[in-house]
N, C-alpha and C positions, 0 to 999 in steps of 0.2 A: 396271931389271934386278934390284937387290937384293931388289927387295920382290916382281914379278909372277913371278919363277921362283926365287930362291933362299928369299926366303921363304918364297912360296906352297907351295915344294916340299917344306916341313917340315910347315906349319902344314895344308897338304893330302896327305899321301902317296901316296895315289891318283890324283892327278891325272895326274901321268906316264903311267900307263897307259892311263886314261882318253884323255887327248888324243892317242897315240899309236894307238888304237883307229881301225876302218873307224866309218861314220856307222851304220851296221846293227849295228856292238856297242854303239855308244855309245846308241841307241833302246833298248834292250831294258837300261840301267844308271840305272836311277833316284839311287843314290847319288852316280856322276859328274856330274848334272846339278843332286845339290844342290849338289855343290861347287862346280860351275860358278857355277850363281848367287851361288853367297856370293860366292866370287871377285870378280865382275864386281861387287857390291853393296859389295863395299868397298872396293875399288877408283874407283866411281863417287859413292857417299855418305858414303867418310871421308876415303879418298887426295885427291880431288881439290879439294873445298869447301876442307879442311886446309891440303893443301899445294901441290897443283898453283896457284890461284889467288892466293894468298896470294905463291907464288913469281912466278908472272907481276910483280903489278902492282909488287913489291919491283924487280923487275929491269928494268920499264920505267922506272919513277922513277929510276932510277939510269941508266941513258941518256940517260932527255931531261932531266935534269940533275945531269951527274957533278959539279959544284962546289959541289950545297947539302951542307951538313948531314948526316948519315947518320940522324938522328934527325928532320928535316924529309921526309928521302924515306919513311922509315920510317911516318911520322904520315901524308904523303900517300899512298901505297901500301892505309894500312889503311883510309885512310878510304874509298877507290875500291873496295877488295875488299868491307867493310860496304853501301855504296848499291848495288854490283854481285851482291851476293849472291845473291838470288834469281833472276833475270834470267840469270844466269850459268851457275848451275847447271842450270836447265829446259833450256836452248838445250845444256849441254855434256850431261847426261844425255839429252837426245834423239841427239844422236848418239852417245854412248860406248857407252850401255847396251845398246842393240841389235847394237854390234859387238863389244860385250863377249864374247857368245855366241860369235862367232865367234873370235878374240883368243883366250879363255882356252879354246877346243875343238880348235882348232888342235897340232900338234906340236912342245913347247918350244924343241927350234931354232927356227921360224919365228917363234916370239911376239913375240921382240923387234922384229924385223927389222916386223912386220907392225902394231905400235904406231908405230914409230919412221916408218914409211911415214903411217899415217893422223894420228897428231901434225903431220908436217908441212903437211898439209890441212887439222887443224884450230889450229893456231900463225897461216896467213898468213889463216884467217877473223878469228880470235879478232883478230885486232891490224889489220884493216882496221877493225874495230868496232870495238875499245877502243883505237886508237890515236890518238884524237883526246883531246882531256883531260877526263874523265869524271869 
């Protein structure tokens, strides 16, 4: 929330109106659709490689074993998100980037509510896959 609407909503201040727009004003607003893009482009190729992934494997390591180390889940977490990197990111940017469009075009009430719904679809993918020890 802090970053795709209280951020975005500084660092974009267009977009409010933009997204709150019919799909026939939003066609005819080139500017909205650049920011669109950036949006969804930083969100999918800085937010998530950064922090989204890096947070996952941190916090599965630390489940499936609360009693090592903080610096052994640490060193294994990185090492998972390093070998996982690429492979990671393909599979997460085929599904973010396209829903990105919709996500960040959508009306800021909804955006959360509308990540937070397709997160949970891509959370029980992401960890039927990476929930074996990688």
């Amino acid at each position: 929330y802090w970053v795709v609407v209280s951020k975005f909503s500084k660092w974009f201040p267009k977009m409010e109106k933009f997204a709150e727009s019919s799909f026939k004003a939003k066609l005819k607003n080139p500017q909205g659709w650049k920011e669109l893009l950036v949006q969804n482009s930083l969100y999918n190729f800085a937010m998530t490689p950064i922090l989204y992934f890096p947070t996952f494997y941190l916090l599965k390591e630390l489940m499936n074993d609360p009693t090592a180390k903080i610096t052994e889940n640490v060193e294994r977490s990185f090492k998972k998100w390093k070998n996982n990197f690429v492979s990671d990111n393909v599979v997460s940017t085929g599904v973010w980037f396209p829903l990105g469009f919709l996500i960040y075009g959508i009306p800021l009430h909804l955006r959360v509510h509308s990540i937070h719904a397709i997160s949970l679809i891509w959370t029980c993918y992401l960890s039927l896959f990476r929930g074996k020890l990688y």
